[in-house]
Residue, then its C-alpha position, 0 to 999 in steps of 0.5 A: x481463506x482470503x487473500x488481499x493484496x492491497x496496492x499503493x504507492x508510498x506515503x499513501x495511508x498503507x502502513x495504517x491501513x495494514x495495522x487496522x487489517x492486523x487488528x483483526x483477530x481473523x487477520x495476518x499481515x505482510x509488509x511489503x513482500x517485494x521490497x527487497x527483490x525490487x531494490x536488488x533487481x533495479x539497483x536502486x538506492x533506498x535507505x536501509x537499502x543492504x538491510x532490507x536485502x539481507x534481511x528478507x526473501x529476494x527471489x521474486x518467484x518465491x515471494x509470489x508463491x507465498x503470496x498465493x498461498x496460506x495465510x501464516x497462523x491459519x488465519x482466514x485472511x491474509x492481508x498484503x501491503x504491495x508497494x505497486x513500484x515494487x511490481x517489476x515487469x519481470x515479475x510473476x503476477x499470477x498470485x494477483x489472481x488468487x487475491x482480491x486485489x485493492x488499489x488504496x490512493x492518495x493525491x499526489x500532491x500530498x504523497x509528494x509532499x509526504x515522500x520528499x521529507x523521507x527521500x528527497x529528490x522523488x521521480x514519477x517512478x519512485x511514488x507508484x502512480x503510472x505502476x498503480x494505474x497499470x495494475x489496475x487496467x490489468x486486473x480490471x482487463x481480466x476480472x471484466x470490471x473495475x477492481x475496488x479501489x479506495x481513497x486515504x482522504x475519505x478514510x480519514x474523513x470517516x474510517x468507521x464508514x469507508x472500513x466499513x464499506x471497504x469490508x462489505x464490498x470485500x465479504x468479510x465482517x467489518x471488525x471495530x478492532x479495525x479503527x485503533x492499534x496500540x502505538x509502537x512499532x510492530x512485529x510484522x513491521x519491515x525491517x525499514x520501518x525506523x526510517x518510514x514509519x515514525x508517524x504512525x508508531x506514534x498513532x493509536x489510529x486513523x489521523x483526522x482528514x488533512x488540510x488544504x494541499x500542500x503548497x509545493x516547490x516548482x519541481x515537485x509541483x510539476x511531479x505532482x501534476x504529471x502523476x494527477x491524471x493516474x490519480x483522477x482515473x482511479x478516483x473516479x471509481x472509489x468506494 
């Protein structure tokens, strides 16, 4: 049995990658596993924050243990959507060792851009890129290589191809399953799905490749240029 642990900020391509990974009849799926303990141990307000505290595991040791261990249903892979803020450095991490471990990225001008219609206001902290590239110089540090990572935009430009690869370079088969989801929410969704998910509920698939970057109001602008050396750096070792 497999575990993944895919890692990524927010508005990265990660909802959409976990369904084509739900897709999968081999496949069980879990959203966001530390979002709770995260939002209870920082404070932070988020929307649905008091919901999605009552309504999932906050004890970090716990959610680790279950991250390590058997898929539910038997599958023989176990997909995990990590949000790489969600990694507190108090946080056990000795799952990660168990899991083949995947960094999904996204440029930061379009995940600024995508964030701030959700969430105003976003810090460096909140969209995950100095947390991604962090965990990534820890798995590659123990592993003794770089970890895999791959890039939205070269998913939306060709998901058949880059699933494909993702699959090959993974050891699983490739499943055609993997390219379409039937629209709506889904029953492995996190309870904060309402407010962040409504694009892909609406989708049946990967979206087409995006468009020129986003042109970006001053302050965001600067936010998006701070986290684009993060970013380049894991670029540089994309499938």
């Amino acid at each position: 049995m497999m575990k993944i642990a895919m890692w990524s900020g927010p508005r990265n391509l990660s909802t959409a990658l976990m369904y084509a990974f739900a897709a999968r009849p081999d496949c069980a799926v879990w959203d966001e596993p530390f979002y709770a303990a995260y939002l209870r141990e920082t404070g932070i307000d988020h929307p649905m924050r008091d919901a999605i505290i009552a309504a999932n595991e906050v004890d970090a040791e716990r959610i680790s243990a279950a991250c390590a261990g058997a898929a539910p249903g038997d599958k023989t892979l176990f997909y995990q959507k990590h949000m790489t803020l969600h990694m507190l450095p108090g946080f056990g991490r000795s799952f990660m060792r168990a899991c083949e471990n995947v960094f999904l990225i996204r440029h930061p001008a379009r995940v600024v851009a995508s964030y701030a219609k959700k969430r105003e206001g976003p810090t460096l902290a909140d969209i995950g890129f100095t947390q991604q590239a962090a965990l990534f110089d820890e798995v590659a540090g123990w592993m003794g290589r770089p970890p895999l990572v791959i890039d939205s935009a070269d998913i939306r430009a060709n998901p058949l191809e880059k699933l494909t690869k993702l699959c090959g370079a993974l050891g699983v088969p490739f499943m055609e399953q993997m390219l379409h989801w039937p629209a709506g929410p889904k029953p492995f969704d996190g309870v904060w799905a309402p407010h962040w998910y409504g694009a892909v509920h609406r989708s049946t698939g990967f979206e087409d490749p995006e468009g020129p970057l986003p042109d970006l109001p001053p302050d965001y602008a600067r936010l998006a240029e701070a986290a684009l050396p993060y970013y380049d750096r894991l670029r540089a070792f994309a499938l």
